[in-house]
MMTF fields as JSON, N, C-alpha, C and O atoms, coordinates in Angstrom:
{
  "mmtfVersion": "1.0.0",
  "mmtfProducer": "UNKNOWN",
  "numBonds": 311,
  "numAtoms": 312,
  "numGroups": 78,
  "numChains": 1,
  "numModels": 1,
  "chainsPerModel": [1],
  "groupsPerChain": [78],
  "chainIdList": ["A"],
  "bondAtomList": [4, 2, 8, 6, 12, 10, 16, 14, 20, 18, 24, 22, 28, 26, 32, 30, 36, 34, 40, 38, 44, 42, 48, 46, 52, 50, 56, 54, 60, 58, 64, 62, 68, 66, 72, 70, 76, 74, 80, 78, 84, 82, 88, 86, 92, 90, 96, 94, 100, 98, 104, 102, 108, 106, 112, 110, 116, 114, 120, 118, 124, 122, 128, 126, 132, 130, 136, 134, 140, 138, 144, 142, 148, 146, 152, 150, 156, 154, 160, 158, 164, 162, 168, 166, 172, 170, 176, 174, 180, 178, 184, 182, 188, 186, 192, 190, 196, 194, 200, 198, 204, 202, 208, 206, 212, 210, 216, 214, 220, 218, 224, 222, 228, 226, 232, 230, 236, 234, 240, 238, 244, 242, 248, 246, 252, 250, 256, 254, 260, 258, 264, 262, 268, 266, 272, 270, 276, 274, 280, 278, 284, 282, 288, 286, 292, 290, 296, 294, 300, 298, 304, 302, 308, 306],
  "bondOrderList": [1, 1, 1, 1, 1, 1, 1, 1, 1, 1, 1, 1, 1, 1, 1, 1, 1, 1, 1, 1, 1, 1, 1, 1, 1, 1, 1, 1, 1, 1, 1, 1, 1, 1, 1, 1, 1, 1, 1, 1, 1, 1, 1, 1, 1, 1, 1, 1, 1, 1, 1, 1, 1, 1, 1, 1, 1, 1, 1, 1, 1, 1, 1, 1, 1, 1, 1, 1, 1, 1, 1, 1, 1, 1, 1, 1, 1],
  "groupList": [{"groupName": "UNK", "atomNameList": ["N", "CA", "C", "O"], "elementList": ["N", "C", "C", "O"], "formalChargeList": [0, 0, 0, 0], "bondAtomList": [1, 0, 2, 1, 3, 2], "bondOrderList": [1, 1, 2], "singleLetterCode": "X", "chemCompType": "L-PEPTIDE LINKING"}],
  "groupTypeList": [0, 0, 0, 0, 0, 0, 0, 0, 0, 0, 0, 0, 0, 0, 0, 0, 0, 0, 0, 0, 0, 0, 0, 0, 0, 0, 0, 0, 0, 0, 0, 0, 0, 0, 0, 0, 0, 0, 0, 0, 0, 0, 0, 0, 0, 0, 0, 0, 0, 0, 0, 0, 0, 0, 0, 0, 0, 0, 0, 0, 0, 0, 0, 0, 0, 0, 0, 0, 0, 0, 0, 0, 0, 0, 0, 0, 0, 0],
  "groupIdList": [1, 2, 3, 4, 5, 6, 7, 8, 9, 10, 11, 12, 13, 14, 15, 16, 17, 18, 19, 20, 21, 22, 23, 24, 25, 26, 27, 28, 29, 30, 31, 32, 33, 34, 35, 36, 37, 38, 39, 40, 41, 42, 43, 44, 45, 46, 47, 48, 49, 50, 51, 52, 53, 54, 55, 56, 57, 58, 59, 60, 61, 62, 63, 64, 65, 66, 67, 68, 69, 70, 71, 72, 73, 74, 75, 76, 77, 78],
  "secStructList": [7, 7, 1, 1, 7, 7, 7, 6, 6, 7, 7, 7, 7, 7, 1, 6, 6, 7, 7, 7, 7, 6, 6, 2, 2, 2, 2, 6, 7, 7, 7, 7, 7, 2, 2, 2, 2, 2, 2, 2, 2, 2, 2, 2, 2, 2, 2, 2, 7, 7, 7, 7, 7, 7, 6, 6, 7, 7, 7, 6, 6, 1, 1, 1, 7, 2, 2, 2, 2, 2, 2, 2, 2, 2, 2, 6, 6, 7],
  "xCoordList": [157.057, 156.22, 155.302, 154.352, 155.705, 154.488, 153.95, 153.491, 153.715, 152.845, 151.875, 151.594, 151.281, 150.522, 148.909, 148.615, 147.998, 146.236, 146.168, 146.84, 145.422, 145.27, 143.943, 143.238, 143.331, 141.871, 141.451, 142.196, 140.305, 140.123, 139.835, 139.349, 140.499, 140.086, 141.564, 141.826, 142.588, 143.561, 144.203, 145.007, 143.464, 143.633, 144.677, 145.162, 144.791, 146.16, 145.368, 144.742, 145.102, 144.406, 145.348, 146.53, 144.602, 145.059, 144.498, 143.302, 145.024, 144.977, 144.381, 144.077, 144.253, 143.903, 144.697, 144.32, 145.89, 147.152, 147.726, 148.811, 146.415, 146.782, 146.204, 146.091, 145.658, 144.019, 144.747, 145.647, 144.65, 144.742, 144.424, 143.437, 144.781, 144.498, 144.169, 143.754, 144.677, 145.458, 144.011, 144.143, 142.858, 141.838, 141.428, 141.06, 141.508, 141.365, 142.19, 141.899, 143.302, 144.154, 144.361, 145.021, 143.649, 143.705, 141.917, 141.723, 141.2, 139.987, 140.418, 139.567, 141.46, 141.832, 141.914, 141.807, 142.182, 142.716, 143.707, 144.471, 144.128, 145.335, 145.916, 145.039, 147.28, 147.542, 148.5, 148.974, 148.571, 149.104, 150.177, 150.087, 151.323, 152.103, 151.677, 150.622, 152.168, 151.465, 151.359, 150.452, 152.622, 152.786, 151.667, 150.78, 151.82, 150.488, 149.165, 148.641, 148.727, 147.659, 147.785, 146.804, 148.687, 148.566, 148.767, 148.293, 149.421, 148.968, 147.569, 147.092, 146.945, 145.777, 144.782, 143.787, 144.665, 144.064, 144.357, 143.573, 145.554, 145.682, 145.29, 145.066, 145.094, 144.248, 143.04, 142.619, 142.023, 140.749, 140.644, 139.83, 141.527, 140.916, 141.0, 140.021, 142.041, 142.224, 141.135, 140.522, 140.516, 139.787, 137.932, 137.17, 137.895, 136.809, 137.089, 136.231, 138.088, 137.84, 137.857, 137.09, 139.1, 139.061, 138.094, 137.538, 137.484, 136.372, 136.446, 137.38, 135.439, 135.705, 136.116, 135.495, 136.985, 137.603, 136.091, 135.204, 136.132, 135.0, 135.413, 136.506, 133.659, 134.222, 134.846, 134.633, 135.787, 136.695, 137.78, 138.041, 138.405, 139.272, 140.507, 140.541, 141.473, 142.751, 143.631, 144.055, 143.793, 144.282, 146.104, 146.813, 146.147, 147.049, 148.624, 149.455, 148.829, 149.844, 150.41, 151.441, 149.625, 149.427, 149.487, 149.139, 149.822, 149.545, 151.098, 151.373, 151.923, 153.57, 154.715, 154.613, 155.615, 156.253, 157.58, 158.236, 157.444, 157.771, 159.414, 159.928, 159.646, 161.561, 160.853, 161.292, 160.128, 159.674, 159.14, 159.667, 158.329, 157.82, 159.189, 159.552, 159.816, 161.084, 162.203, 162.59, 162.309, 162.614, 161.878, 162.372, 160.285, 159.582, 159.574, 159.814, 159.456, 159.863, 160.595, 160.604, 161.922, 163.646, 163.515, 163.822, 163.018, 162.897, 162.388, 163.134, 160.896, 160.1, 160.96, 160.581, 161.829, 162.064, 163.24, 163.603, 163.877, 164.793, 164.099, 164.646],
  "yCoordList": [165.375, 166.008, 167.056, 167.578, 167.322, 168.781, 168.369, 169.102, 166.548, 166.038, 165.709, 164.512, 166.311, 165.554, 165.945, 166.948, 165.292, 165.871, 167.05, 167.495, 167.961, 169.12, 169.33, 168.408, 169.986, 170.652, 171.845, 172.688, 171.714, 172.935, 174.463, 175.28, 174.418, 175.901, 175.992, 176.969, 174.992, 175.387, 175.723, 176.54, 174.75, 174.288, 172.891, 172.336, 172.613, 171.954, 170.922, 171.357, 169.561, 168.651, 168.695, 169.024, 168.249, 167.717, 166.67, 166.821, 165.701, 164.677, 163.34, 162.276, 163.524, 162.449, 161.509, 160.45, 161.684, 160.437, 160.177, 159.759, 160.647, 160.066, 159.286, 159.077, 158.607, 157.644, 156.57, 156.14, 155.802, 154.101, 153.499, 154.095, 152.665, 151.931, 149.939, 149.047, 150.106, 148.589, 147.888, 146.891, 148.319, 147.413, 146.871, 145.705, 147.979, 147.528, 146.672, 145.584, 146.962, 145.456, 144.274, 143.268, 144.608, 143.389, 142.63, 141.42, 143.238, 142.725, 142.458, 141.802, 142.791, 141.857, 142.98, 142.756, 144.391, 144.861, 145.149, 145.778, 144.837, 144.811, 145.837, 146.297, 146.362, 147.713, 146.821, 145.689, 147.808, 147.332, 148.511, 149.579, 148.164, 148.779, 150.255, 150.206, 151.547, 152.701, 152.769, 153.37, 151.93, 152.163, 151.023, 151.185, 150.167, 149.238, 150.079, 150.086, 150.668, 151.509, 152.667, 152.766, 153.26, 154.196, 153.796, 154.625, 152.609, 151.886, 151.313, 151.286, 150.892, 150.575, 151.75, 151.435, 152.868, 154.202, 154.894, 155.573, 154.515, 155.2, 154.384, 155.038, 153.032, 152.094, 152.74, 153.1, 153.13, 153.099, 154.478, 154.578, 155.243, 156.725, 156.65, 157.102, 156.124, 155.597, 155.125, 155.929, 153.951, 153.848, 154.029, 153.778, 154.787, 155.498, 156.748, 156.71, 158.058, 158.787, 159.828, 159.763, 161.09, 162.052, 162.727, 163.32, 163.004, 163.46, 165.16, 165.785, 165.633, 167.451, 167.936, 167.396, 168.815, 169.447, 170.45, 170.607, 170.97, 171.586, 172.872, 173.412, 173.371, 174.859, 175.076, 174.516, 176.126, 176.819, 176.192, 176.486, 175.034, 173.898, 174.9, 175.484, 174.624, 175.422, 174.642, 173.496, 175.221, 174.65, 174.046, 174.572, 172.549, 172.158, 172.268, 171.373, 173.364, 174.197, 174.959, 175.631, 174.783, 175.646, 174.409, 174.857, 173.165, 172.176, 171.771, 171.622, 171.684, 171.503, 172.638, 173.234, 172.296, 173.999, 172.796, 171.769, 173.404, 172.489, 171.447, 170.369, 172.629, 172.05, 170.706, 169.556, 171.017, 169.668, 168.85, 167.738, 169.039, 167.882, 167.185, 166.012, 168.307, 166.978, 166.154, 164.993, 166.771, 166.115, 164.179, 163.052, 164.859, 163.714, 162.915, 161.803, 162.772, 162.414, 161.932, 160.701, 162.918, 161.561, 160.834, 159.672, 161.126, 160.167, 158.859, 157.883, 158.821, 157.849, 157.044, 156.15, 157.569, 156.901, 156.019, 155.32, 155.826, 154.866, 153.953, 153.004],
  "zCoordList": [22.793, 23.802, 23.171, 23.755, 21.852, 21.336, 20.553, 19.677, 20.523, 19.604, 20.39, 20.335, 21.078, 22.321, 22.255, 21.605, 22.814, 22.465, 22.609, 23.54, 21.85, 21.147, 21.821, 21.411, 22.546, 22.748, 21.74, 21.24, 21.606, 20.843, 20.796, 20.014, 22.289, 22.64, 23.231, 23.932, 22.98, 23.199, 24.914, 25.364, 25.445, 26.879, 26.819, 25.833, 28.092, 28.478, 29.015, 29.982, 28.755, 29.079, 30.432, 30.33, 32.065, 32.894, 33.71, 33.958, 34.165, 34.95, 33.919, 34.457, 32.39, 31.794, 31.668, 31.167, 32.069, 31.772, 33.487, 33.891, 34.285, 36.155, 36.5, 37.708, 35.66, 35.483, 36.163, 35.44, 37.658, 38.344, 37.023, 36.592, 36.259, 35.724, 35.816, 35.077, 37.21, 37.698, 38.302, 39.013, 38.067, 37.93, 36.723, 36.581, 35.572, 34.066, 33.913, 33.414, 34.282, 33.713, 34.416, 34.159, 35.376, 36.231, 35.598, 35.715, 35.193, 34.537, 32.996, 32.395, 32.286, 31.351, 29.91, 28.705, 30.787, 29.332, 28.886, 29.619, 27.542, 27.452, 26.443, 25.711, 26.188, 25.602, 24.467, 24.564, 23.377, 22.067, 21.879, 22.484, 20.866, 20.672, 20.237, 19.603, 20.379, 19.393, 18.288, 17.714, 17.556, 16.148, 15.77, 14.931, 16.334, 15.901, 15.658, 14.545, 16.544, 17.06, 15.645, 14.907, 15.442, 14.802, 13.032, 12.256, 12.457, 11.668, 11.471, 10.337, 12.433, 12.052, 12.131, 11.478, 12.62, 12.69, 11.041, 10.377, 10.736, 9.488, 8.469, 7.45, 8.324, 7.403, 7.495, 6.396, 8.853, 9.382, 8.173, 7.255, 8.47, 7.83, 6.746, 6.15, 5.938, 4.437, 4.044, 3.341, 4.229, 4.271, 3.84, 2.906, 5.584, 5.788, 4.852, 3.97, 4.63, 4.333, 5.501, 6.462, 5.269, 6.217, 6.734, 5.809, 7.941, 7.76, 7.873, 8.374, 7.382, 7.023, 8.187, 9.102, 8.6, 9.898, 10.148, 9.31, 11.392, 12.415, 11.983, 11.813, 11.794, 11.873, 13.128, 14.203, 12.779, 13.6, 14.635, 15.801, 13.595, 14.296, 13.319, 12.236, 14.562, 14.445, 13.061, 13.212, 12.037, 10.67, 11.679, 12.537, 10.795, 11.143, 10.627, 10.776, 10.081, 9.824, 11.005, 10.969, 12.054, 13.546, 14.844, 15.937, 14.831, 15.267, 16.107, 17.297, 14.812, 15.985, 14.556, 13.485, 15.554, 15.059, 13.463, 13.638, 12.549, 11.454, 11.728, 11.43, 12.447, 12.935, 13.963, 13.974, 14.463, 15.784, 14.785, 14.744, 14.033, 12.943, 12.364, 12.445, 11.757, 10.792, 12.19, 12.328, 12.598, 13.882, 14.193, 14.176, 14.481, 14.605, 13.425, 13.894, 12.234, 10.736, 10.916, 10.94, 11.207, 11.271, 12.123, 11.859, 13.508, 14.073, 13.484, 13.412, 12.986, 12.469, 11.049, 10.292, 11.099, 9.589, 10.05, 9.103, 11.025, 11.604, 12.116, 12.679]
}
């Protein structure tokens, strides 16, 4: 849950995940696994090449708290 979209002013995204969706998928779109999704995102950047962070984008040492990261880690590694 504290890996979740990040704004950059450090606001609480709301109502982006209340979205009806049941016309899109009824017009034929279809959703892929995450890890799929996030395997091929990490080829894309490999890739392409990280692109330079924004001035005044919150350094990601500041992003999730390190105990919640190894957490998420062990998780990922099972």
């Amino acid at each position: 849950m504290e890996f979740g979209l990040r704004l950059p002013d450090g606001s609480v995204p709301r109502g982006m995940h209340d979205a009806d969706v049941r016309a899109a998928l009824a017009e034929g779109l279809t959703m892929r696994p995450l890890r799929e999704t996030l395997t091929d995102t990490w080829a894309w950047l490999q890739a392409e090449g990280d692109p330079a962070p924004r001035a005044g984008a919150p350094s990601p040492d500041t992003w999730l708290d390190a105990a919640a990261e190894q957490r998420l880690l062990d998780q990922l590694s099972h």
